[in-house]
N, C-alpha and C positions, 0 to 999 in steps of 0.2 A: 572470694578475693575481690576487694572493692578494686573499682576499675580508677583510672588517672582521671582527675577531671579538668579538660580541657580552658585554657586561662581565655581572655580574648585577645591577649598578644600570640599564644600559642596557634589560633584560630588562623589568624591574619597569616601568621607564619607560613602553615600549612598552603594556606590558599595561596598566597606569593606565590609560592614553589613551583605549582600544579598551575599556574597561570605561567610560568618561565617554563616550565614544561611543554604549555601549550605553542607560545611562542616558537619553540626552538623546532617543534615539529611542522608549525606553520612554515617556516623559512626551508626547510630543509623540503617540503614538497615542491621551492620556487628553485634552489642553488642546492639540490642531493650533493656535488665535488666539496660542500662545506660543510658534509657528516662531521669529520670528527671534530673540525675545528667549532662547531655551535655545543660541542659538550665540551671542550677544553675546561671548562672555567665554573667553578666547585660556587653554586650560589650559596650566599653568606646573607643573614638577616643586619640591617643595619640601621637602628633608627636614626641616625645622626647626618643623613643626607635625605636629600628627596629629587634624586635620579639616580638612576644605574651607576654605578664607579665600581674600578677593577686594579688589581695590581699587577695582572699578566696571570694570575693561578686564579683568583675567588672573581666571581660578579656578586658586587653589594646590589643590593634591595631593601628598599625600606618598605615593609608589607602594604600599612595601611595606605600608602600615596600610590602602589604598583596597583590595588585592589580600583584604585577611585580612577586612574587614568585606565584600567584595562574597560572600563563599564561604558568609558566615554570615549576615548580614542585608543581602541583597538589597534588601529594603523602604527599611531605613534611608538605605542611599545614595541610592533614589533621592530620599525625602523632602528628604534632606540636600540634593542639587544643586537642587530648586526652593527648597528655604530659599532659598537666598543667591542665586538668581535674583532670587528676589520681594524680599527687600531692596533690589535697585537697582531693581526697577522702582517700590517703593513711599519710594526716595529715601532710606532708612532712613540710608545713610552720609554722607549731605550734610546733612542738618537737624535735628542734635542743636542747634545752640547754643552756651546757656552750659549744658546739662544736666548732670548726673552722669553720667559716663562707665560706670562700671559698672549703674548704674540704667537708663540708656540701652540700654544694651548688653543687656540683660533684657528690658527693654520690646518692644526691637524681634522679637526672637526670638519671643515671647509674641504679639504678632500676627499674627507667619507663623504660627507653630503653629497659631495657632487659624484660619488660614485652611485651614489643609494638613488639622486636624482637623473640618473640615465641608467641605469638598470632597466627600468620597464618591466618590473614583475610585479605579481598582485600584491606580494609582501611590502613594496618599497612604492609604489607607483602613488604618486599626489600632487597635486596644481602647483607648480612654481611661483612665488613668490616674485615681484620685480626687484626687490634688493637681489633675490638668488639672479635672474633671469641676465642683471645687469651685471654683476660679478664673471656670472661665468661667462660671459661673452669677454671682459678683461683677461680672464684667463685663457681662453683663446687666443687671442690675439698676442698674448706674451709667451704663446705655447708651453704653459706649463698645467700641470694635474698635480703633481706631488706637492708633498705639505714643505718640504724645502724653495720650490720655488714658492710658493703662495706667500709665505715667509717674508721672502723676498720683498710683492707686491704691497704684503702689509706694513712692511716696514719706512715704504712711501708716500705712507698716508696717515693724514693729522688725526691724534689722537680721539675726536669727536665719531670720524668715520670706521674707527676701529668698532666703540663703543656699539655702534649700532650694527656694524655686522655681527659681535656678539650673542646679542639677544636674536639676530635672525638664524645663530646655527648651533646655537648652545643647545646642546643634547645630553650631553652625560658629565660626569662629575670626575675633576682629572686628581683629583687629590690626592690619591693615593699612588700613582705614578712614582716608579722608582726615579732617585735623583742621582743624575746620571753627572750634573754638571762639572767635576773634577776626574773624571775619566781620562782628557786628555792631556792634565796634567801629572796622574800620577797611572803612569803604562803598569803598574802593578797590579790595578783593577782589573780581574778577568773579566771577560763577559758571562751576564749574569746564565743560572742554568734557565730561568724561564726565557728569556731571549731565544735562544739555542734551541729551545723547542717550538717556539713558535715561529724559528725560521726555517728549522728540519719542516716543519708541516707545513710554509706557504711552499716549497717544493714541492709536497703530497700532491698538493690541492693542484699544483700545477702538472702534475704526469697526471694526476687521475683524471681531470679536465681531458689530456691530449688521448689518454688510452679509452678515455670513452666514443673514440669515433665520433662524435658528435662535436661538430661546427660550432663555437662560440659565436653566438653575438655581440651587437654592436657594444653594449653594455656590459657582457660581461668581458671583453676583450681587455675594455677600459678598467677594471675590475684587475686584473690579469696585470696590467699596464704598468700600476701603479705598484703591484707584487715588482716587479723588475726594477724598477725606477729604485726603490729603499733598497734589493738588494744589491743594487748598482754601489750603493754606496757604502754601503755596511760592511761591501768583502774587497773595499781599496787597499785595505791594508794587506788584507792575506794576498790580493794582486800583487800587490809590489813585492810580497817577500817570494813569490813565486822567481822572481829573479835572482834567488839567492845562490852563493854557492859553497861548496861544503870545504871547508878549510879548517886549520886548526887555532884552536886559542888557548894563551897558557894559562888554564887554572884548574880548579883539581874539580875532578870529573868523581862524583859522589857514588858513582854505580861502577866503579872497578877498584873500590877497596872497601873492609870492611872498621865501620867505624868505633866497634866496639875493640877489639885490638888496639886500635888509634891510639884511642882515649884512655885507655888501660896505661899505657907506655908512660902518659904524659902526666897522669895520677901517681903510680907508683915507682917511675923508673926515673925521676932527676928528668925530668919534662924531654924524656926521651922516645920516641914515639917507637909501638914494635914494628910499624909496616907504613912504610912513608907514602902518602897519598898520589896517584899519577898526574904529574904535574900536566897534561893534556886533554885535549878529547875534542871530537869533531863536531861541529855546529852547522846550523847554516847561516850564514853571516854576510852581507854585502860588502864587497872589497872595490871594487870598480864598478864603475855606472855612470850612464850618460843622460840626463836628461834632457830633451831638444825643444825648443820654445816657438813655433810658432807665432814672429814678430810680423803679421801681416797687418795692410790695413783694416782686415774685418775683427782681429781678434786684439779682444779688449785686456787692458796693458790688467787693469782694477783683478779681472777673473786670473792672468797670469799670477799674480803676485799670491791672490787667495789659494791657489795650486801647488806654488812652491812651499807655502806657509804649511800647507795642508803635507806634501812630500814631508817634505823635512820633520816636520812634529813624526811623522810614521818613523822614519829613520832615525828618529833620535830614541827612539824606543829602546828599553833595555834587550839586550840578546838579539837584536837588530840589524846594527849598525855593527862593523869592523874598527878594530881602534886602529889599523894602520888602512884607511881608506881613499880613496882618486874620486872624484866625482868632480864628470866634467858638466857646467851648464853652458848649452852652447844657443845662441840664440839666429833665429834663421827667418829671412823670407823667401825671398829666393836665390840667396846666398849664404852663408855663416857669416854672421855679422859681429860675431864675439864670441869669444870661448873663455871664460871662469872656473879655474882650476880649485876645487876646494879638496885639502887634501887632511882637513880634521874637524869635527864636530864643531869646534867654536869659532870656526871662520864661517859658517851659517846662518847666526844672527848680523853678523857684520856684514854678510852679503845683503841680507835683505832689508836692511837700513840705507844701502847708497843702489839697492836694484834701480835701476832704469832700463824702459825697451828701446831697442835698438834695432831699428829698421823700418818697414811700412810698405813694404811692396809686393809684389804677388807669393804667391803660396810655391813652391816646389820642393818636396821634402827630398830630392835625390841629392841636391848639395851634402847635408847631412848624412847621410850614408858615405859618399865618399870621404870626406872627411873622416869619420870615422875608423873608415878603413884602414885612412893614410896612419892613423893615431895607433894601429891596432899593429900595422908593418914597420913602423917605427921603434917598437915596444915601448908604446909611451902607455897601453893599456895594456896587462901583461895578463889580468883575468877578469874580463870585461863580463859582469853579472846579467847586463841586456841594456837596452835602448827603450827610453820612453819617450814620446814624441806625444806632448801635448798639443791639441790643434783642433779649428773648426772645422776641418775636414775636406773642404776647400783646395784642395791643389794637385800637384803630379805626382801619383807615387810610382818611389821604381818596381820594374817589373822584375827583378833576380830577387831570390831569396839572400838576405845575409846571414853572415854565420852565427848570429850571436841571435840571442831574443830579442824581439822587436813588438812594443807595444802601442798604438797608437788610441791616446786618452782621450773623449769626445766633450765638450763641454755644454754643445746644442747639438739638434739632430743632424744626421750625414748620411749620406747614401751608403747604405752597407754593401751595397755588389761594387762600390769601386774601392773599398779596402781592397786591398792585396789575400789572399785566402791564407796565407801563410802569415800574417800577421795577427795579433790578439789585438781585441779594439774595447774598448770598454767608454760607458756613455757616464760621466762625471756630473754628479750637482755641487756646482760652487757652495761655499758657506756664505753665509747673508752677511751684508754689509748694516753696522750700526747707527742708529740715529744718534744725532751729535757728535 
């Protein structure tokens, strides 16, 4: 039997492979807690690039450029295959938004790097650069690491200085990036299944980290860091619906009748149906809720307004939101400075057209509580879903438990031992502000 004879594109093929092969074992002797996520990702031949690119399932390679850079810079490649690892694990392709794609596209690269540039392992370790040296010390100072703030910073700078951070961090190829950008306007979009598995496994990576008794360092913390920071953002929404409560809504509930019957009725019997559908069934739904503002002088009116933008779009989701709904916004420094009854989905944009802050003074969240309270003895809130108390953390909180849920949203760091332990706190990344 004559044997196959190998082409020289089939050649290169092979070798790519067993060269991504070699990579992934290299890495895996410096970061083992990143077994399974360095085989995630099904390598794919592809001559039509000349860097690594990934859609969340395949890593492309284009052989003969993988073969020419592995001969020369060994380092790179392997840098390069945990780049675009750590982009899915830090969701980098699913949670642009409505961002600028190429600002994005920057951003995100800029945070691997700078994780792969403090790691301090054999696989990652290389002389900084002064464009990198002088960035990250910006990023310091504006204490931010994740690709949403960098975002931010990039979006302050004249398009020239964009251009040349480019070329100092361009590493892999974003092309094939799911296009995520109409997500938040049509809530019908599930999240994708590769998403969902690459956020089940930054979880892995994170217990198998902790159950290995073994102390992270300083690099991989910051590593770790940035796992928290995306999923900070990515489960706002399930947050909030955590507040929900289970009530009833009138429409026909598809799992307590059968639909063939239905249909039969309305086919053959004078559009008479045999088994009339249940007009009900329980949901979990927002009916009441308080959001509380935060109008001090440290917190910025700009991040308020991106909060409520960001609330609201969650709320107005379908199967979300209550059609007979209260929502109070009440705005606070150290007093209640205003209370805004919205008591229907389309008084929402109307609010956030004539918003203005209202106050400037010190921080004390206990006004808020009591008010609340008074609202709740009143029966002016008859099934209060919880309390969200957006804030820079900054102030007095009271010491009793309240009866309702009580969340307090973080927008910069804050001291976590003077949260109240009975309270859920979650650390927010604004959406970035556009140029022009």
């Amino acid at each position: 039997m004559r044997s196959k004879v190998l082409t020289q594109a089939d050649w290169e093929a092979e070798k790519g492979l067993k060269i991504l092969d070699y990579l992934r074992n290299e890495i895996y002797l410096d970061l083992r807690f990143l077994d399974v996520a360095l085989s995630m990702l099904t390598p794919t031949v592809n001559i039509n690039i000349s860097a690594f690119a990934t859609d969340g399932g395949r890593i492309f390679y284009p052989p003969e450029h993988t073969i020419a850079v592995f001969k020369q810079n060994e380092l790179f490649l392997k840098r390069a295959y945990l780049h675009t690892v750590l982009h899915c694990l830090y969701s980098h392709l699913w949670i642009k938004g409505n961002r600028e794609t190429p600002v994005w596209n920057l951003a995100a690269d800029i945070a691997v790097e700078y994780v792969l540039d403090g790691l301090g392992k054999p696989c990652t370790k290389r002389p900084l650069s002064f464009i990198r040296q002088q960035f990250y010390q910006n990023m310091q100072s504006e204490k931010t690491v994740s690709a949403g703030g960098i975002y931010r910073m990039l979006m302050d700078l004249e398009e020239a200085e964009q251009i040349k951070l480019q070329r100092e961090f361009y590493t892999d190829d974003h092309r094939y990036w799911p296009n995520m950008e109409n997500n938040r306007q049509n809530p019908m979009i599930s999240k994708p299944e590769l998403q969902q598995k690459w956020e089940q496994l930054s979880k892995q990576v994170q217990i198998k980290q902790d159950q290995s008794g073994k102390e992270a360092g300083e690099g991989e913390q910051l590593l770790f860091s940035q796992m928290h920071a995306v999923k900070a953002r990515r489960t706002y929404g399930d947050f909030l619906r955590r507040f929900a409560r289970l009530q009833e809504e009138l429409h026909a509930d598809p799992d307590e009748f059968d639909l063939t019957y239905y249909t039969f009725g309305l086919e053959h019997l004078g559009n008479m149906p045999l088994v009339e559908p249940v007009e009900t069934r329980e949901e979990k739904r927002i009916r009441d809720f308080v959001i509380a503002v935060d109008t001090s002088y440290s917190t910025s009116g700009e991040l308020v307004q991106q909060f409520l933008k960001e609330t609201f779009s969650i709320l107005k989701e379908q199967n979300t939101f209550s059609h007979h709904c209260r929502i109070h916004i009440l705005q606070c420094d150290d007093e209640v400075q205003s209370d805004t009854e919205i008591t229907s989905l389309g008084q929402l944009e109307k609010l956030m057209e004539q918003f203005a802050i209202a106050g400037g003074g010190n921080t004390d969240f206990r006004p808020v509580f009591r008010y609340v309270n008074q609202l709740i003895e009143q029966r002016k809130l008859k099934n209060l879903g919880g309390l969200l108390y957006f804030t820079d953390g900054n102030g007095i909180y009271p010491k009793q438990k309240p009866a309702y849920q009580t969340a307090f949203l973080f927008l910069e760091e804050y001291e976590e031992d003077k949260v109240p332990a009975w309270a859920m706190r979650l650390k927010l990344e604004p959406d970035s502000k556009r140029k022009g």
